[in-house]
C-alpha positions as CSV (number, residue, x, y, z in Angstrom):
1,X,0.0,0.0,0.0
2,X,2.7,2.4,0.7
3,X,4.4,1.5,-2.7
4,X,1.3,2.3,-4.6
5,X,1.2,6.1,-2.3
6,X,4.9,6.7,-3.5
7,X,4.0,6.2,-7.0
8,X,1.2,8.6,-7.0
9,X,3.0,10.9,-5.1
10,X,6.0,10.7,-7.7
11,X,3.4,10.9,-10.4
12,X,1.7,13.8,-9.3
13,X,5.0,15.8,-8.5
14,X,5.9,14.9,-12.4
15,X,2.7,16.4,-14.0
16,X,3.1,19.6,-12.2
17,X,6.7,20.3,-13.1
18,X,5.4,19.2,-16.7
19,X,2.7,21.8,-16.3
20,X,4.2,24.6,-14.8
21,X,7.8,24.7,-15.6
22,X,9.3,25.9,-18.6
23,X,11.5,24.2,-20.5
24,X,15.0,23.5,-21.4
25,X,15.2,23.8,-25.0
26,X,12.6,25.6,-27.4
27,X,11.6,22.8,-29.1
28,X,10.7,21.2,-25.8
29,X,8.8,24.0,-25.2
30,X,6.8,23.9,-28.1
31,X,6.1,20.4,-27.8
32,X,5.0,20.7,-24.4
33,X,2.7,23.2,-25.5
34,X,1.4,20.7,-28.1
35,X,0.7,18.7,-25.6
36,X,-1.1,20.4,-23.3
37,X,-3.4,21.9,-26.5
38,X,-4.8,18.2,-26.6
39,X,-2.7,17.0,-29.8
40,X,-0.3,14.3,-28.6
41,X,0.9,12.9,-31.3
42,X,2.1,16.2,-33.2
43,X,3.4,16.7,-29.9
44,X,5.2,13.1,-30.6
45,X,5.9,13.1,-34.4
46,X,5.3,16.5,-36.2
47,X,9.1,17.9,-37.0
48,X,9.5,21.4,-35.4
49,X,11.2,24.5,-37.8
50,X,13.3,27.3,-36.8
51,X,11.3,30.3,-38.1
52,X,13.0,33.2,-39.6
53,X,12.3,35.4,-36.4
54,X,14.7,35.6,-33.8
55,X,15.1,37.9,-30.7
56,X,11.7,39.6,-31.0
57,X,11.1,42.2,-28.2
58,X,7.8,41.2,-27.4
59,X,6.9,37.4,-28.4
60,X,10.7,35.8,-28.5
61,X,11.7,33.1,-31.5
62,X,9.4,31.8,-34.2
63,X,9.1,28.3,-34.6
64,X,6.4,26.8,-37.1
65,X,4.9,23.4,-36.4
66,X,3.1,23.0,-39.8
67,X,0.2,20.5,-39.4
68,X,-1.0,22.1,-36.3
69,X,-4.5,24.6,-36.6
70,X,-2.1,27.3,-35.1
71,X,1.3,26.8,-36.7
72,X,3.2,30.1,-35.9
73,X,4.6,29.1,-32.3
74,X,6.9,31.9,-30.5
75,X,9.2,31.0,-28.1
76,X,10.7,33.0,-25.4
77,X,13.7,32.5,-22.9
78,X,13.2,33.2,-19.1
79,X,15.9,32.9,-16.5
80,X,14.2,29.0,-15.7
81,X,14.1,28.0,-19.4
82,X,12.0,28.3,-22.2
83,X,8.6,29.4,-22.4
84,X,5.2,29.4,-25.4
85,X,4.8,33.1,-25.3
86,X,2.3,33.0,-27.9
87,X,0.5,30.5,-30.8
88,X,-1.6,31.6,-33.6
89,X,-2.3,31.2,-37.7
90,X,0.5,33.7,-38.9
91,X,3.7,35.9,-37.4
């Protein structure tokens, strides 16, 4: 019984540092954010593209994920890691 405690514990501790921690890399980022929009396996499979943006003020690095609804992903560093700063249909 105490086994089966630890693992839910250890679980639990998981999905919130998945949830609410950003990420080390920007593509982790972006797929994290896949993720967490419900789509799984783009989150899995789809291949992830450097965008021609970089260092934008405001929303960070593009990064286009291209069989996603919204596949204009910026990324944008923070002093834990990397973060989605915004998603939509076009830069």
């Amino acid at each position: 019984m105490k086994k089966k405690k630890w693992w839910i514990a250890i679980i639990a501790v998981a999905v919130l540092y998945i949830v609410f921690f950003p990420s080390p890399s920007p593509e982790l980022a972006v797929r994290k954010h896949l993720l967490l929009s419900f789509h799984p396996m783009m989150a899995c499979l789809e291949p992830i593209q450097e965008g021609n943006i970089k260092n934008d003020p405001r929303y960070g690095d593009l990064y286009l994920v291209d069989a996603s609804s919204r596949p204009f992903v910026y990324v944008k560093k923070s002093a834990l890691g990397w973060r989605v700063s915004s998603a939509g249909t076009g830069p």
